[in-house]
C-alpha positions, 0 to 999 in steps of 0.5 A: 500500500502506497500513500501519496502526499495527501494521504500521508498528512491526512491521516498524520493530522486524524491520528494527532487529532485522534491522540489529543481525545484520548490523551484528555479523556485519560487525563486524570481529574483533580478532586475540588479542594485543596489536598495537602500531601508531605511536601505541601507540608514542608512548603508551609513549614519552610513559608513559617520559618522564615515568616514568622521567625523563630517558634517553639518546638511544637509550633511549626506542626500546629501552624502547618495544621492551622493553615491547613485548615485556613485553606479549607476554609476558603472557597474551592476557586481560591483553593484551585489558585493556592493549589497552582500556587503551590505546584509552581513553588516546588517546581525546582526551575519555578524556585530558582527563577523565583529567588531561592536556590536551595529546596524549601525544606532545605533553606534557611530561615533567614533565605527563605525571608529573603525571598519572600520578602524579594516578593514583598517588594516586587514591582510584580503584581503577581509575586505581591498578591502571593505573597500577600496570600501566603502572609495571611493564611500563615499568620491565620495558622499562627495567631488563630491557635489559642496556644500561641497566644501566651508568647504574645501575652495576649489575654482573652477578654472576658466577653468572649470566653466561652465563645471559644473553644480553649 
């Protein structure tokens, strides 16, 4: 069987065509939401040790926990961005491109404030917004545990105890 010239691309271009369907059809689909794995966790660590500075020994588990649970919180768009958001972080090249060399959990305090606050002060609106995004679920993590308060001498007023879940 011979093809001519017309033939040959002809069935070249049904058969990408062909592979495209399949290939989206195949295609997993991730669930809504954002589920955390191990190196979500790490990120986050990482993101509060060098946003926070310095914490006890138990509390980068409790912040870890805490934004975790801030980010179920939110709606499942702004979810699907944080998820983008962090694939894109734990991206090797994505990371160097975005000012730290070494992996999150490998950096330091001190390298990953640096790099953060590179964002901070960007004249990109984008690397502003995530890290005004990521400032806030930290601190959310943070300030929110009941546990963490006694560090900041912060006393609950009166109308409000049993309110809250102590």
């Amino acid at each position: 069987m011979t093809f001519n010239r017309r033939q040959f691309i002809r069935t070249g271009l049904l058969g990408a065509v062909a592979l495209g369907v399949a290939a989206r059809l195949a295609a997993p689909h991730p669930a809504p939401g954002f589920a955390a794995d191990a190196a979500d966790r790490q990120l986050i660590a990482a993101l509060g040790r060098g946003m926070l500075g310095s914490l006890p020994a138990t509390a980068p588990i409790s912040v870890v926990d805490n934004t975790l649970a801030a980010i179920a919180g939110l709606p499942l768009a702004s979810q699907a961005e944080l998820r983008q958001l962090f694939d894109l972080l734990q991206q090797p090249l994505a990371r160097m491109a975005l000012g730290l060399r070494p992996a999150w959990q490998d950096a330091s305090a001190e390298q990953v404030r640096a790099t953060l606050d590179g964002w901070r002060y960007s004249r990109l609106t984008l690397l502003r917004s995530a890290y005004q995004g990521l400032h806030g679920l930290l601190y959310a993590g943070w300030y929110g545990d009941t546990a963490s308060w006694a560090g900041m001498s912060y006393q609950l007023p009166a109308s409000m105890k049993g309110l809250l879940n102590e």
